[in-house]
Steps between C-alpha positions, in 0.01 A plus 500: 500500500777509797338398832575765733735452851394555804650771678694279731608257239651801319679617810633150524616494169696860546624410840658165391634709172651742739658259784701300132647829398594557848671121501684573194620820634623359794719220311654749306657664779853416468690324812792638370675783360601569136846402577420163689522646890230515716221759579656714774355417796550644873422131654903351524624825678179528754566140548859611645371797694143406641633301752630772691181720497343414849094565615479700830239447717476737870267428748416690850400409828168593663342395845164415508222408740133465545335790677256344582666301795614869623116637527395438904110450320619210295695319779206561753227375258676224356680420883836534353753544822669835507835380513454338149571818275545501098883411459654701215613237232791605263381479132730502162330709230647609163612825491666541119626317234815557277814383326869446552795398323776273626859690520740259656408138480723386761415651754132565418478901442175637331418849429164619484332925557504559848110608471485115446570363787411883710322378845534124430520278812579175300652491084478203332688492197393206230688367212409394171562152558219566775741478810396726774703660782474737758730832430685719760567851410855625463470815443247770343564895368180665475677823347496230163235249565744226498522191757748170554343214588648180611362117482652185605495319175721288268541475133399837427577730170576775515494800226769674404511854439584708233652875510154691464759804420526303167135518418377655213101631412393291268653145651250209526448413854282280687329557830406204720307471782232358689198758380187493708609218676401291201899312512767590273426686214752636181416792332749680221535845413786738414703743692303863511661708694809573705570670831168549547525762845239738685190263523451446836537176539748454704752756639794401311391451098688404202234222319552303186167587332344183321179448304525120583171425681566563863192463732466462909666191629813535266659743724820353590507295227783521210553719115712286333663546134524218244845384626286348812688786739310720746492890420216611753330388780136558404333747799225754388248606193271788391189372547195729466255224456640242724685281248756536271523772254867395341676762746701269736812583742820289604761622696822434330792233546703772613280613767441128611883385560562807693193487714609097561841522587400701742226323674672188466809705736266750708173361482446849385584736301714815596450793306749829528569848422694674220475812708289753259211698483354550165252677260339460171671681188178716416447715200623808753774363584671361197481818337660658858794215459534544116366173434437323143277197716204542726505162671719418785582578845640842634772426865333748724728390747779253650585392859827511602649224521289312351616212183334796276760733627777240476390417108537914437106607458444889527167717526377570158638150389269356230444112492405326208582192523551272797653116377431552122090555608405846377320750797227665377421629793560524917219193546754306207855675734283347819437156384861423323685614869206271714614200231861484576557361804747545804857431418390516056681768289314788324600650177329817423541764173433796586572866364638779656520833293424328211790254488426101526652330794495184640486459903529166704374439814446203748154443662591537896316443838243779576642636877242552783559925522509684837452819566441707818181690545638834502639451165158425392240739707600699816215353652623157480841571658582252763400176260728334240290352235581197199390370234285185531633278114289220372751269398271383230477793290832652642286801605439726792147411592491752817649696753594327875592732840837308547533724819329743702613724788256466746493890593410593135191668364458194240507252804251707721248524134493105582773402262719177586788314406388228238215720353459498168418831329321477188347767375568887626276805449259277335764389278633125481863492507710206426828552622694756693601752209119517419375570888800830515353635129166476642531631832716845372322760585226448764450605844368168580499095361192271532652166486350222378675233725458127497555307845452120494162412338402861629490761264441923605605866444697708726544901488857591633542879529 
């Protein structure tokens, strides 16, 4: 009769059965291919490339003291003179942490997101190699999320980019990045999406989708395809639990250059006008202009003199296309004119009674506008009003009293030269244009004026 095994010897026994097929598994992996090459392997090219993926770290400044030295109780019980009060001391604490990649080895340009390095009194950009140096910024564009950095270092790489035009949905790319602060981390995925628009990220869009693992602290970090070139600058995700759910964003090459050269020559980057108002092509109104499409933009109107009147746009004009990207919509119109900068050519198709036509335009300056008062509101004859342009967006942002005839109603309702009007009949107004549509047709304006720090309404009537 067969003695019977303890439990645990019979555990043993299946355990140590297990752990020998597992060995003999293992060694039968091949090293090699059928044909004699090697297993494909990611580790020469990220070898090439990792070097130039940088770890941001931004810290900010706080002053700090002990109350306690400023309570009269505590100085009188513990006979502490009154001339010895708590002296603020500065403190460095971390504020964020992030990633960068190295653009221009010799002379030390990184780009990062600009939400990276957003409030930061001191960057320090480290290295693989585990150098560490303190970074200056050259330049940032909110509009994109996209900042140039600058350190003082030698025998840098840098990455070289690849025409994210060219990219395809379904390439293999790799995101890398410095995730959770945990150092650099590679994570692969494919290509998504493209020209992904109207998420509210940022105000200009036009994302590389990726399903690469992307997770907080690889913002700013790079998407690179096998060949070891950058496509993307890694900057956002969709993440409804906190972490990654394989829905990552990078802005593209094309995007990046652009928003460089000019920071690198500004320290900012100007934005312009093509000199249109615009519409979305609804249901309604493709079957009013005859339409076989229902995405696109509908010209509602062009400025004289404006590079859209020079290029040959007319009302009821019907843009497609702008630069071989396809407009779906006025948001898609909105964001290709905000990405092509001052001074860059703009190709749009467009159609006009249902013939295809090709218009080009340049990107130009947007001009501070004056008007005079009267032309706006009789009431606010006597002032000459322009637009107030944030150079960063290339954007009226407000309306300023550029003069003001002492002896007018507007001036005797309080109003004065340098006021900024921003909002009329409880209405906020951005730019000249805007305050006359909104004023037409009342007896009187409540102005929502902005003086200094100071901020009040007047009534002029």
């Amino acid at each position: 009769m067969a003695a019977t095994r303890h439990p645990i010897q019979q555990f043993l026994i299946l355990l140590t059965i297990t752990v020998l097929s597992l060995g003999q598994a293992w060694a039968e992996i091949p090293s090699k291919m059928p044909d004699g090459t090697e297993v494909p392997s990611l580790a020469p090219m990220l070898k090439k490339v990792s070097p130039a993926v940088v770890n941001i770290a931004t810290y900010t400044k706080v002053r700090t003291s002990n109350p306690l030295l400023n309570d009269p109780f505590f100085r009188h019980f513990f006979n502490v003179p009154d001339q010895q009060q708590a002296v603020p001391k500065e403190e460095k604490k971390p504020l964020a942490a992030g990633s960068g990649v190295i653009i221009d080895a010799a002379k030390g340009y990184v780009v990062t997101n600009h939400h990276v390095i957003q409030n930061a009194d001191e960057i320090v950009v480290t290295l693989q190699d585990g150098r560490s140096f303190n970074a200056e910024v050259v330049g940032s564009d909110t509009q994109v999320d996209l900042a140039l950095l600058q350190i003082p270092a030698e025998n840098l790489t840098a990455l070289p980019m690849a025409d994210s035009d060219k990219v395809q949905v379904g390439d293999f790319v790799v995101a890398i990045g410095n995730p959770f602060a945990l150092g650099q981390t590679v994570t692969s995925g494919i290509v998504s999406a493209l020209g992904r628009s109207g998420l509210g990220i940022d105000r200009y869009e036009d994302f590389i989708q990726t399903d690469a693992s992307i997770n907080p602290g690889n913002s700013g970090g790079a998407l690179v395809n096998l060949n070891g070139q950058m496509v993307g600058i890694n900057s956002a995700i969709i993440a409804p639990s906190g972490g990654n759910v394989g829905i990552g964003f990078a802005i593209p090459t094309r995007i990046v250059k652009n928003v460089m050269e000019q920071l690198i020559k500004f320290g900012k980057v100007r934005r312009g006008r093509l000199g249109i108002l615009f519409q979305d092509v609804t249901p309604q109104l493709a079957q009013a202009f005859n339409l076989k499409i229902t995405r696109g933009a509908v010209v509602s109107q062009v400025d004289a003199d404006s590079p859209a009147a020079k290029a040959g746009f007319q009302p009821g004009d019907v843009i497609t296309d702008v630069d071989g990207h396809p407009i779906r919509n006025a948001r898609d119109l909105d964001n290709q004119i905000g990405l092509t900068l001052v001074g860059q050519p703009l190709q749009a198709q467009i159609l006009r009674n249902g013939q295809e036509m090709t218009l080009n335009a340049r990107i130009e300056p947007t001009p501070a506008q004056k008007v005079a008062g009267q032309d706006i509101h009789p009431e606010l004859a006597g002032v000459e009003f322009e637009d107030v342009v944030d150079e960063s967006v290339g954007l009226p942002t407000a309306v300023r009293v550029s003069d003001i005839d002492p002896n007018c109603k507007a001036f005797g309702a309080g109003l004065r030269k340098n006021d900024h009007i921003v909002a009329v009949n409880r209405h906020r107004v951005h730019s000249v244009r805007e305050l006359k549509q909104l004023s037409s047709g009342d007896d009187q304006l409540l102005l929502r004026v902005e003086r200094g720090d100071n901020s009040f309404y007047l009534v002029v009537r």
